[in-house]
PAMIDO-758427 format. One record per residue: x, y, z negated of N, C-alpha, C in turn. Coordinates in pm, whole numbers, plus 50000, padded with zeros to 5 digits. Example, Ala and Ser with C-alpha at 12.3 -4.5 7.8 and 13.67 -1.06 7.14 Angstrom:
residues 2
513194943149220512304955049220513204967049220 512854977549292513674989449286512905000349213 
***
This chain:
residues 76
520414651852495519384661952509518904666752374 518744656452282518324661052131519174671352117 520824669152084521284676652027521854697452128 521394692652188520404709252267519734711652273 518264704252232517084711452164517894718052021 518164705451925518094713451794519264728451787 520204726251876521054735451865520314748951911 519814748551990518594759052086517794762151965 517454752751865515934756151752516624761251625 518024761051631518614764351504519594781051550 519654783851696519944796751735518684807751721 517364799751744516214804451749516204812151634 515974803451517515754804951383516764818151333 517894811451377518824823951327518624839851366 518084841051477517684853551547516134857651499 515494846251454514584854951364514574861051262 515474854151179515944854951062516924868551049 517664869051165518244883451176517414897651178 516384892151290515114902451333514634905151234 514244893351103513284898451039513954907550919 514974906850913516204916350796516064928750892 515784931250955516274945251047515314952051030 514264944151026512774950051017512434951150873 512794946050770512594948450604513614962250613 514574962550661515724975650636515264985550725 514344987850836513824997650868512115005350829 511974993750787510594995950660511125003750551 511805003550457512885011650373511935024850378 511495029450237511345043250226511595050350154 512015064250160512075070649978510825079649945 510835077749857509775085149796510015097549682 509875111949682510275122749592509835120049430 508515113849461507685114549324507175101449312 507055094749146506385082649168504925086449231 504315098649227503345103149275502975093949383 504005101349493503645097149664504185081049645 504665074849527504875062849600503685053949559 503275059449463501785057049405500945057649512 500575062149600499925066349687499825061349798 501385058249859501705048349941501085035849904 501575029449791501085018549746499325015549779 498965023849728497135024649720496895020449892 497555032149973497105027150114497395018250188 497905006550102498644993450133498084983550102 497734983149971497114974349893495744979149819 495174967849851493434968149807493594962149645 492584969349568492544960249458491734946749454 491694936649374490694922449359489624932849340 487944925249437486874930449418486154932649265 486564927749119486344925549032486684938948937 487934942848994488964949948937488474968548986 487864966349121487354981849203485984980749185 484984968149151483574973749030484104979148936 485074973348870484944981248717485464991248727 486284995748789486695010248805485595020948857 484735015648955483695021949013482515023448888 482185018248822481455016848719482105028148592 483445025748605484385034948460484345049748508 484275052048635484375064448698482735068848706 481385062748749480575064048742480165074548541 480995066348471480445067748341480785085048284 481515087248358482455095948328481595114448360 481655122748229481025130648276481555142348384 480645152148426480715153148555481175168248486 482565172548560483065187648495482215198048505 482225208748403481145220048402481445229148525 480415236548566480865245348689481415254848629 482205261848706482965271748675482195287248635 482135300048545481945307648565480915315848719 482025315848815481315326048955480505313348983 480345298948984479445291249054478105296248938 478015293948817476955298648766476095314148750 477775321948785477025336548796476245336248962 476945330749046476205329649197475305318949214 474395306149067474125301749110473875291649221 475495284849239475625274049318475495262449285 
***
């Protein structure tokens, strides 16, 4: 009986192991620009909380662009 469990737990394994290659090769993407893969990335991965203060803080510091011409002639 052992040796039809393990044979059963080592067919198992193998069919995950297949599944899970099928599924890394249909994840597969291309990307045109490092742009969009930049981008991809971001909506994947979070930065360490340490790392998105200081960025939030570096961006805070940062001055704020002049308005354009028609926003100051219209006063917006």
């Amino acid at each position: 009986m052992k040796k039809n469990s393990s044979k059963l737990k080592h067919q198992e394994e193998q069919r995950a192991a297949v599944q899970q290659q099928t599924a890394q090769q249909k994840t597969a993407l291309e990307f045109a620009t490092p742009e969009e893969l930049l981008r991809h990335d971001a909506g994947q991965v979070s930065p360490p909380p340490a790392v998105a203060r200081r960025l939030g803080e570096s961006i805070a510091r940062e001055p704020r662009p002049s308005r354009s011409w028609w926003q100051r002639f219209l006063r917006l």
